[in-house]
C-alpha angles and dihedrals in degrees: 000000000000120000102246103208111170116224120254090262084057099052092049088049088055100050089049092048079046099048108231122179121261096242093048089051092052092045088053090051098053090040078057098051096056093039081060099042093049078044090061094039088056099047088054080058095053097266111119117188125183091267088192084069104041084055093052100043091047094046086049108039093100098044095122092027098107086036086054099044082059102050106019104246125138109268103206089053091050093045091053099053090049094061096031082056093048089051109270114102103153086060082040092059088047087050088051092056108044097098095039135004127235092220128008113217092001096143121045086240135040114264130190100282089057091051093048093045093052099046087060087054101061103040119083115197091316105335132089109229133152126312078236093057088041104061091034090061080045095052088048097042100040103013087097098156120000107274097059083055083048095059091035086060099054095051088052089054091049096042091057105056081051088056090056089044090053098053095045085077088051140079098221139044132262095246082066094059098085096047082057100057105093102217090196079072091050082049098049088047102054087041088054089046094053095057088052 
């Protein structure tokens, strides 16, 4: 069967029927804006990824994050039930792992899910900062008893020897990736969400 992936028109139409919040669906545009930037970098290494969806599951990671502030429940796994129920089940296995991936280093080279995850990693509401600010504005904001911060410690460990992994595919450094990000782009985009 034929991947389904919807256009980027498409993605912004479903986070307004699903109500997401102004400021999710600003993070996930900018998220999407550097998955596709690190897409494009790796292409230029030989590594070439499905960039269509790259763009969707990016667009779409946060979908049930404000539903799931409000109840508890894990957002990724929502998330991904939601796409994978409106047929889309490959963008619906990126959205699972974006928190957390099922396996580090499992392939020889970086795939989608890696690229998605990592672009969540590194933008902070709307802007795109260090992997470092990032998870220190993660620990104050979800680290609520200690094992929760326990848990939250392991997976930054873990996110940033992806990061490294990541790079060593790349021609530039991490610390160049913000000044990438065009936020003209970021600009043209919101502007686009918000006629739809």
């Amino acid at each position: 069967m034929e991947m389904r992936i919807p256009d980027k028109i498409e993605c912004l139409k479903i986070l307004r029927r699903e109500n997401v919040p102004p400021h999710i669906v600003a993070h996930s545009i900018k998220v999407s804006l550097v998955a596709l930037l690190i897409t494009r970098l790796l292409k230029e290494n030989g590594i070439t990824l499905c960039e269509n969806l790259i763009e969707a599951a990016s667009l779409l990671h946060d979908i049930s994050k404000a539903r799931c502030l409000k109840t508890g429940e894990n957002h990724a796994i929502i998330g991904a039930n939601l796409i994978s129920d409106m047929g889309f089940p490959e963008i619906g296995n990126i959205v699972r792992q974006h928190v957390r991936l099922d396996e580090y280093f499992a392939n020889e080279f970086p795939g989608e899910v890696e690229v998605v995850n990592y672009a969540d990693k590194v933008v902070k509401h709307d802007k795109v900062v260090s992997m470092e600010e990032r998870m220190k504005d993660i620990l104050e904001r979800y680290a609520i008893n200690e094992e929760i911060r326990e848990r939250i410690e392991k997976h930054i460990e873990k996110s940033k020897e992806l990061e490294k992994w990541l790079f060593s595919f790349l021609s530039i450094s991490p610390e160049l990736i913000p000044s990438l990000v065009k936020e003209e782009d970021f600009t043209r985009l919101m502007e686009l969400y918000e006629t739809l």
